[in-house]
mmCIF file of the C-alpha atoms, coordinates in Angstrom:
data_MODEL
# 
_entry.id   MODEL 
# 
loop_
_atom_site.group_PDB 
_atom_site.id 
_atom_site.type_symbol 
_atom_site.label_atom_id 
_atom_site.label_alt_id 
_atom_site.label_comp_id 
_atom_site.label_asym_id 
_atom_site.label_entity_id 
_atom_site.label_seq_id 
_atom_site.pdbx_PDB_ins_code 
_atom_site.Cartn_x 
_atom_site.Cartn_y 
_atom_site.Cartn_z 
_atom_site.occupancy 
_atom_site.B_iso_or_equiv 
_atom_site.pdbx_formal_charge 
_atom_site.auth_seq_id 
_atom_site.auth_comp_id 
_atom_site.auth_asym_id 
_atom_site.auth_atom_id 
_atom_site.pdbx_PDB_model_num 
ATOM 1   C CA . UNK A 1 1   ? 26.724  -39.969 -30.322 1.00 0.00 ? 1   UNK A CA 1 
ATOM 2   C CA . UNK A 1 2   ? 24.516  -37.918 -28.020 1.00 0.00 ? 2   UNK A CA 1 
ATOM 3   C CA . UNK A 1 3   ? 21.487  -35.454 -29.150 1.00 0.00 ? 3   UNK A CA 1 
ATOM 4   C CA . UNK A 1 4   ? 23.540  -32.351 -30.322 1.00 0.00 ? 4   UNK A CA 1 
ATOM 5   C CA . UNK A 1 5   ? 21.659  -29.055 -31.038 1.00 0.00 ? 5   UNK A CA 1 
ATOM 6   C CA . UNK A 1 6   ? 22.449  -25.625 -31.722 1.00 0.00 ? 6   UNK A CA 1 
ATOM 7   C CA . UNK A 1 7   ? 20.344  -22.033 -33.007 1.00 0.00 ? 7   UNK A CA 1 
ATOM 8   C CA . UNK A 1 8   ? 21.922  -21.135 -36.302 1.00 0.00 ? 8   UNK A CA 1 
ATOM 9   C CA . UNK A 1 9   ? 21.434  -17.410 -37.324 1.00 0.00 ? 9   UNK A CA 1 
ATOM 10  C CA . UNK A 1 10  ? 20.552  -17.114 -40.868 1.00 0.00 ? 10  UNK A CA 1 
ATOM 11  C CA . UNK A 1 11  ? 21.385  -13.501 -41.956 1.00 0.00 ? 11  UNK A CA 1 
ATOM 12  C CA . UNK A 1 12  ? 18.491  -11.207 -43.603 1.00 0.00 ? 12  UNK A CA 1 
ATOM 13  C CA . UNK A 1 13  ? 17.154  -11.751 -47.117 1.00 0.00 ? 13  UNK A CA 1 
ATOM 14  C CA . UNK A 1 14  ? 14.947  -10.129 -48.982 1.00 0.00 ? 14  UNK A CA 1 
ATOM 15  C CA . UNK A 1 15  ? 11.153  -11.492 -49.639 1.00 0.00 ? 15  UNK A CA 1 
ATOM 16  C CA . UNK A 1 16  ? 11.530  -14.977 -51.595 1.00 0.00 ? 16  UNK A CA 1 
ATOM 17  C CA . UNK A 1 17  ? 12.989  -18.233 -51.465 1.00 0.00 ? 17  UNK A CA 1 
ATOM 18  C CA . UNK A 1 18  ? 16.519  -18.367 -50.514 1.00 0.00 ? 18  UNK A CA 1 
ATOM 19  C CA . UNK A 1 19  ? 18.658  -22.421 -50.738 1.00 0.00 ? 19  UNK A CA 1 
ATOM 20  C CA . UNK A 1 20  ? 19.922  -21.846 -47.410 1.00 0.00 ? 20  UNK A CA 1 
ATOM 21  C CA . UNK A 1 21  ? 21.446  -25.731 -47.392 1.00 0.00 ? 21  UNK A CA 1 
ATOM 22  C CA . UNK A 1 22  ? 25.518  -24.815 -47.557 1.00 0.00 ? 22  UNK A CA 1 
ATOM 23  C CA . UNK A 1 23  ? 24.827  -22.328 -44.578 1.00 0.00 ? 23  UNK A CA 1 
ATOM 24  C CA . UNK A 1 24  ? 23.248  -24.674 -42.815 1.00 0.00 ? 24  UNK A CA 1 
ATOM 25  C CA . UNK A 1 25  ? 25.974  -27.444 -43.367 1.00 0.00 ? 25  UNK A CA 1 
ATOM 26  C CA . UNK A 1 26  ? 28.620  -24.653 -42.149 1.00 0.00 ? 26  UNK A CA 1 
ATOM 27  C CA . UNK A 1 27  ? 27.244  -24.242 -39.394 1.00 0.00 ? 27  UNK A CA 1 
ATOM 28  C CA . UNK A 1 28  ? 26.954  -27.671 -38.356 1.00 0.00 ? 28  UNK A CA 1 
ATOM 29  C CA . UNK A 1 29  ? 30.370  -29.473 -38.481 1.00 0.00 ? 29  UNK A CA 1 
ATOM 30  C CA . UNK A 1 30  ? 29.293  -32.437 -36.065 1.00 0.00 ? 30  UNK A CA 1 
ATOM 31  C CA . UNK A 1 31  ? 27.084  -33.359 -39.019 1.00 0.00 ? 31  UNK A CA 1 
ATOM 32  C CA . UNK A 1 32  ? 30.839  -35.457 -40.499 1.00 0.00 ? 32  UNK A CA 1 
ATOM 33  C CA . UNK A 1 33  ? 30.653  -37.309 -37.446 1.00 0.00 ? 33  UNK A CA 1 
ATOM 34  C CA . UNK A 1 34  ? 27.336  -38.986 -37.945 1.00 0.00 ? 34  UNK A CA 1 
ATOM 35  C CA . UNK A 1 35  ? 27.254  -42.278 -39.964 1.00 0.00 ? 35  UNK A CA 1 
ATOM 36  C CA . UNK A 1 36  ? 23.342  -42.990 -40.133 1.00 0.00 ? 36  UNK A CA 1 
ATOM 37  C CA . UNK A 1 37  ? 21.185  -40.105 -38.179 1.00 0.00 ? 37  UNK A CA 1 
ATOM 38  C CA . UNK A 1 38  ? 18.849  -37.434 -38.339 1.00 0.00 ? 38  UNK A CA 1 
ATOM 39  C CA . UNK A 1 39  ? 18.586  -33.723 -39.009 1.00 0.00 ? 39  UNK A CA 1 
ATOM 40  C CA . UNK A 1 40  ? 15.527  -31.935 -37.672 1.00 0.00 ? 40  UNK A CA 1 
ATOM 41  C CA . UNK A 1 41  ? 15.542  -28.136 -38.466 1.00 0.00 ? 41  UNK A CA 1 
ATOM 42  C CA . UNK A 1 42  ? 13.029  -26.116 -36.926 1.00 0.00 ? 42  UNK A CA 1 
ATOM 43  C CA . UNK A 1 43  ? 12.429  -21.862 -37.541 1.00 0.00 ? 43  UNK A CA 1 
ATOM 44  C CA . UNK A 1 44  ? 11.491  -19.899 -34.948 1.00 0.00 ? 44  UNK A CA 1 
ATOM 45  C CA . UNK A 1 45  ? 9.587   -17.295 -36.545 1.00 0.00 ? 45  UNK A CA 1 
ATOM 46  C CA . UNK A 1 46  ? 5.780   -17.509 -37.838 1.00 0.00 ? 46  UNK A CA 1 
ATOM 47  C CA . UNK A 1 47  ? 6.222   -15.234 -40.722 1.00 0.00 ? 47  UNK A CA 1 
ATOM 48  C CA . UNK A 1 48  ? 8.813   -17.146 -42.654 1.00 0.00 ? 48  UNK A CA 1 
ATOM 49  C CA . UNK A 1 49  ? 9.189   -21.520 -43.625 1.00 0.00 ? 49  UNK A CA 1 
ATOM 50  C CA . UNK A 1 50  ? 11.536  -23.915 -44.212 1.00 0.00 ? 50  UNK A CA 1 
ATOM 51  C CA . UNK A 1 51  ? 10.847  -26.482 -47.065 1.00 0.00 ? 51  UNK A CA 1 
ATOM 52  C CA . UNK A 1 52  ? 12.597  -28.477 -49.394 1.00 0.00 ? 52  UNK A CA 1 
ATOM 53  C CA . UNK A 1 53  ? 12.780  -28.428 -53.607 1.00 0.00 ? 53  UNK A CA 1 
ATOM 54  C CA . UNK A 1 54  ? 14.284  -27.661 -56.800 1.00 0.00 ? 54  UNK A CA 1 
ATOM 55  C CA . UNK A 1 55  ? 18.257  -26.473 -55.521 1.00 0.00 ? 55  UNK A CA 1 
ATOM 56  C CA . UNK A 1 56  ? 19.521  -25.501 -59.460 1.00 0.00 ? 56  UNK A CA 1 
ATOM 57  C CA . UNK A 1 57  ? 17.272  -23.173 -61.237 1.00 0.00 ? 57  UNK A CA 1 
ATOM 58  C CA . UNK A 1 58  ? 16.568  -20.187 -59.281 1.00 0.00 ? 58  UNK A CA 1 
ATOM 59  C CA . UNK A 1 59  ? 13.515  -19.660 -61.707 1.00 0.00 ? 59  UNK A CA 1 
ATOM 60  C CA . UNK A 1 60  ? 11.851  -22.270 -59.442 1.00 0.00 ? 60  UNK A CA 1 
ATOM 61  C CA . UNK A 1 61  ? 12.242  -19.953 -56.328 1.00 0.00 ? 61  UNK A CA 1 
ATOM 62  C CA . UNK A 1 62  ? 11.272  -16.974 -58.268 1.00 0.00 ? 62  UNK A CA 1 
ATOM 63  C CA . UNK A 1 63  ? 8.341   -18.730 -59.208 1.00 0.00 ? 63  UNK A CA 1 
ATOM 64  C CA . UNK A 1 64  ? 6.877   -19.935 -55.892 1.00 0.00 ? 64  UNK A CA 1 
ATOM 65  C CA . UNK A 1 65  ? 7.291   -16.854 -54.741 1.00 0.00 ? 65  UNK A CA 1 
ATOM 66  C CA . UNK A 1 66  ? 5.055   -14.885 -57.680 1.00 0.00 ? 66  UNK A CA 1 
ATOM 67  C CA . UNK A 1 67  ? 2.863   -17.861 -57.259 1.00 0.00 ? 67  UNK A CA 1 
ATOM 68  C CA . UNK A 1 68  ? 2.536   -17.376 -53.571 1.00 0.00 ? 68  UNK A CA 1 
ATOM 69  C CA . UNK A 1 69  ? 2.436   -13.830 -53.702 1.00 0.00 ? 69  UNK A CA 1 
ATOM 70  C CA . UNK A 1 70  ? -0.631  -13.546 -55.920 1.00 0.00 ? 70  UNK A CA 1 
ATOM 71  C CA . UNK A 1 71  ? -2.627  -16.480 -54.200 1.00 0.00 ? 71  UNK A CA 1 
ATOM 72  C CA . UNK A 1 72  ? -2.187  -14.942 -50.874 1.00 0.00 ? 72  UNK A CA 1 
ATOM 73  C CA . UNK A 1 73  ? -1.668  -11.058 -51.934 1.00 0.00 ? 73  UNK A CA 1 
ATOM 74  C CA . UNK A 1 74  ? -0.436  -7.896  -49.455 1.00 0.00 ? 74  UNK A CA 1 
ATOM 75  C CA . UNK A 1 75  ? -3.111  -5.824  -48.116 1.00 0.00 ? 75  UNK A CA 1 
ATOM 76  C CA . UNK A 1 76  ? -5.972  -8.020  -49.267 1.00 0.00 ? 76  UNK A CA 1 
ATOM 77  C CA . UNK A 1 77  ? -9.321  -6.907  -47.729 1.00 0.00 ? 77  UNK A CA 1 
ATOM 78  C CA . UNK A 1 78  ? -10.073 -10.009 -46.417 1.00 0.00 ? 78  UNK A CA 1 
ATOM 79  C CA . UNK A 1 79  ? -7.113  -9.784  -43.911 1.00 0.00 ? 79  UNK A CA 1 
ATOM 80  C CA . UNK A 1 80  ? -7.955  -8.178  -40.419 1.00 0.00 ? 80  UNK A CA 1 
ATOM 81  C CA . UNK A 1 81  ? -4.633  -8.413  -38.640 1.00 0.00 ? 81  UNK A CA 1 
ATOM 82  C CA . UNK A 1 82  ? -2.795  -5.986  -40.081 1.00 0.00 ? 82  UNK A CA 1 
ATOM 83  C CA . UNK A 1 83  ? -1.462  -4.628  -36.697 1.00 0.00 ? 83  UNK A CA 1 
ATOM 84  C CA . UNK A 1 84  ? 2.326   -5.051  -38.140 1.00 0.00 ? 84  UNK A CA 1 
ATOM 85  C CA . UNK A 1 85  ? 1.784   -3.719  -41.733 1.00 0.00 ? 85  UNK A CA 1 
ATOM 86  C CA . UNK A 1 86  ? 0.218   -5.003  -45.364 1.00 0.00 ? 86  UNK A CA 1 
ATOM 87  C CA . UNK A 1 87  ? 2.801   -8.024  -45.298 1.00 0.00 ? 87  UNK A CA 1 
ATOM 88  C CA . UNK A 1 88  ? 2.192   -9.762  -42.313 1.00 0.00 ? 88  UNK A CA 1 
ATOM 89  C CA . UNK A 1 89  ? -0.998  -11.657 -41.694 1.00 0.00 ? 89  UNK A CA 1 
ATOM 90  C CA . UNK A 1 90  ? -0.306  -13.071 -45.501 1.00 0.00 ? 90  UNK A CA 1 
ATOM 91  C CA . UNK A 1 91  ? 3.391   -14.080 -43.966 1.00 0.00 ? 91  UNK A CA 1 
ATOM 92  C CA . UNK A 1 92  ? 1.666   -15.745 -41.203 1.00 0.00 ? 92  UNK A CA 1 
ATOM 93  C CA . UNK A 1 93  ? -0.322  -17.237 -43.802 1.00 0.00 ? 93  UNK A CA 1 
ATOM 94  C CA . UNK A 1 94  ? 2.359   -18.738 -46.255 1.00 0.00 ? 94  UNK A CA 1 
ATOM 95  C CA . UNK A 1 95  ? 4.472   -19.518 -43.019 1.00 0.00 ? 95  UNK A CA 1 
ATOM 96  C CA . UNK A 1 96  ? 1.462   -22.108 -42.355 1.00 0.00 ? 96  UNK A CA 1 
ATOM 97  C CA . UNK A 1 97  ? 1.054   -23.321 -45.671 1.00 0.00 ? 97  UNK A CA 1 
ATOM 98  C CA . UNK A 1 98  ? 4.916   -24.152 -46.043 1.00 0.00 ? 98  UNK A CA 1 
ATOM 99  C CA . UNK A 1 99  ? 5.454   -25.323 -42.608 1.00 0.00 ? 99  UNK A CA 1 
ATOM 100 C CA . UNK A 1 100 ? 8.268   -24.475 -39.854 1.00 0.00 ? 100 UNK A CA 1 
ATOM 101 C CA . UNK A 1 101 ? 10.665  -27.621 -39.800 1.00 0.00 ? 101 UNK A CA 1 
ATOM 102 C CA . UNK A 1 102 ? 12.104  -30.546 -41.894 1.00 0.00 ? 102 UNK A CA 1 
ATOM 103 C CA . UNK A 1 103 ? 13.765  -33.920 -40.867 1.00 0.00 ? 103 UNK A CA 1 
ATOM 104 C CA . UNK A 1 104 ? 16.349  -34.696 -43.138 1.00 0.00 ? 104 UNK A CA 1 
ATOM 105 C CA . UNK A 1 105 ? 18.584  -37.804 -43.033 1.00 0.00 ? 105 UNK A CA 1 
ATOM 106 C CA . UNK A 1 106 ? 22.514  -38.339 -42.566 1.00 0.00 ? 106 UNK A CA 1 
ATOM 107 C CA . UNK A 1 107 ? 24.160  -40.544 -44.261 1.00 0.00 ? 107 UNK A CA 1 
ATOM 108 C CA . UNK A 1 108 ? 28.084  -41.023 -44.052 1.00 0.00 ? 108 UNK A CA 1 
ATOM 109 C CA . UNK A 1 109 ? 28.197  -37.664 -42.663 1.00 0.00 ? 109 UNK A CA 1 
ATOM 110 C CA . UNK A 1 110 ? 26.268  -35.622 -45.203 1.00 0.00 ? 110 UNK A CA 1 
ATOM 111 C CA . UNK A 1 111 ? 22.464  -34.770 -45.734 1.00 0.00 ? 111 UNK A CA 1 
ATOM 112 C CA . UNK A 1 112 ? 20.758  -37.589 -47.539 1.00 0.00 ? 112 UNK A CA 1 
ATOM 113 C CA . UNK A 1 113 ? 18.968  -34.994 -50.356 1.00 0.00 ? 113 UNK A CA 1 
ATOM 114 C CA . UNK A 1 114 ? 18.062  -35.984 -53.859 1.00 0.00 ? 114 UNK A CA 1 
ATOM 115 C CA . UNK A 1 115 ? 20.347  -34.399 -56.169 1.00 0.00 ? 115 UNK A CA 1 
ATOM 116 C CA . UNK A 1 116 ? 17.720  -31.449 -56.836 1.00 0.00 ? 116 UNK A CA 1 
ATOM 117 C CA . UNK A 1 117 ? 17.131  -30.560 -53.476 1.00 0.00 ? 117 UNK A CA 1 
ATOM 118 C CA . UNK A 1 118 ? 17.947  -28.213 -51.754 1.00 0.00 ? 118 UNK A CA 1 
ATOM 119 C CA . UNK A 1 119 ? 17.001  -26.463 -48.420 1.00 0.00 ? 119 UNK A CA 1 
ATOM 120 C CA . UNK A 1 120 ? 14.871  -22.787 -48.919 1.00 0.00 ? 120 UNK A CA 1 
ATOM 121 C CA . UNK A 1 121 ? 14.385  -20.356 -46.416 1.00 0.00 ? 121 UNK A CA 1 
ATOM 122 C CA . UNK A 1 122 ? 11.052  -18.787 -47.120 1.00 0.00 ? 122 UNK A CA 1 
ATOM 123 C CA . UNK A 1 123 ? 10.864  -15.141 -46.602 1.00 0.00 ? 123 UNK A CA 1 
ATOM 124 C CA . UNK A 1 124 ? 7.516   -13.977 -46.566 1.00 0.00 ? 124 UNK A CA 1 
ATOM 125 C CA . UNK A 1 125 ? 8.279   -10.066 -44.832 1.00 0.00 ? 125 UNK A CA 1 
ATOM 126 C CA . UNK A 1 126 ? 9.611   -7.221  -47.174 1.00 0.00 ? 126 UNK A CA 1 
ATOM 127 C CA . UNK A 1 127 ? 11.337  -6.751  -43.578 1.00 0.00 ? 127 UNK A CA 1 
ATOM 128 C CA . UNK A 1 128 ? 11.989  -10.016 -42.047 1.00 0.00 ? 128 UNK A CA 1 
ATOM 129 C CA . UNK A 1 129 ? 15.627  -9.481  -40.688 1.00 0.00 ? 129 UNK A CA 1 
ATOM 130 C CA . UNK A 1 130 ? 17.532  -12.667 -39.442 1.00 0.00 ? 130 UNK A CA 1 
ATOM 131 C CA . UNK A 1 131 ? 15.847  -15.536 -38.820 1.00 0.00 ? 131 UNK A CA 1 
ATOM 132 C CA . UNK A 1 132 ? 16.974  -18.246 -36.581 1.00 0.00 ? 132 UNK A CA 1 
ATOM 133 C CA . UNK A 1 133 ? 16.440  -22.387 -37.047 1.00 0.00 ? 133 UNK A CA 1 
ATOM 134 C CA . UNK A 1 134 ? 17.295  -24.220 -34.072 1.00 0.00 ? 134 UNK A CA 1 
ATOM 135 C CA . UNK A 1 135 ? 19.165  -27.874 -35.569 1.00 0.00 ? 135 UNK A CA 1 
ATOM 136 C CA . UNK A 1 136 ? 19.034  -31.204 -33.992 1.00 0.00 ? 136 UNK A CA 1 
ATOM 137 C CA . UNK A 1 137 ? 21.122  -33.926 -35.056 1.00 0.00 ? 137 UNK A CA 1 
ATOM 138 C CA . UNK A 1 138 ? 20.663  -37.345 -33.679 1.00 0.00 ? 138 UNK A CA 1 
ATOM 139 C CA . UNK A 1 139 ? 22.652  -40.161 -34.954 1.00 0.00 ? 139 UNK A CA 1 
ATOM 140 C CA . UNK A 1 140 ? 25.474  -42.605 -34.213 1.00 0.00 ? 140 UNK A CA 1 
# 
């Protein structure tokens, strides 16, 4: 199978954690095709992440975001660029922390996750709007 790629538009959330994997996997039906392969996901944006963890209890979400939200707070007076509002150099900041892509493997034509995991969209703007992650899939 040749390199296959293709920009997936995730549509606007709200600040938080959103398990973005079953949009994702719509959005990518050559993913049945691959027996053993690769899925590298990659967001274009520097204000939100990508990352992988608990896909059941949305308590978990909830929580990384309070967590993250008092650790790296709005407005704080610390923070000079603040050229796009209170939210965005601590974005910028939580977009680092978390990181901008994943590899995830295929196996029999479906993501090899642990059965807790799940893929979250990290939205660190009150404002974000869509956010797009270009997909790779190598495999055979």
């Amino acid at each position: 199978m040749p390199w296959h790629q293709i920009d997936v538009r995730l549509r606007s959330r709200a600040r938080g954690f959103h398990l973005v994997t079953e949009e994702l996997i719509a959005a990518l039906p050559v993913l049945k095709q691959v027996k053993v392969g690769l899925l590298h996901v990659f967001i274009r944006h520097t204000s939100a992440s990508l990352s992988l963890n608990e896909n059941a209890d949305p308590q978990v979400r909830a929580d990384l975001r309070r967590w993250l939200d008092q650790a790296i707070p709005d407005g704080a007076p610390y923070l000079e660029h603040t050229t796009e509002g209170d939210d965005d150099m601590p974005a910028h900041v939580k977009a680092v922390l978390l990181g901008a892509e994943l590899t995830i493997p295929i196996r029999d034509g479906r993501l090899a996750l642990g059965t807790w995991q799940g893929i979250y969209l990290g939205e660190h703007r009150d404002e974000g709007g869509s956010r797009t992650v270009t997909a790779t899939i190598w495999g055979e």
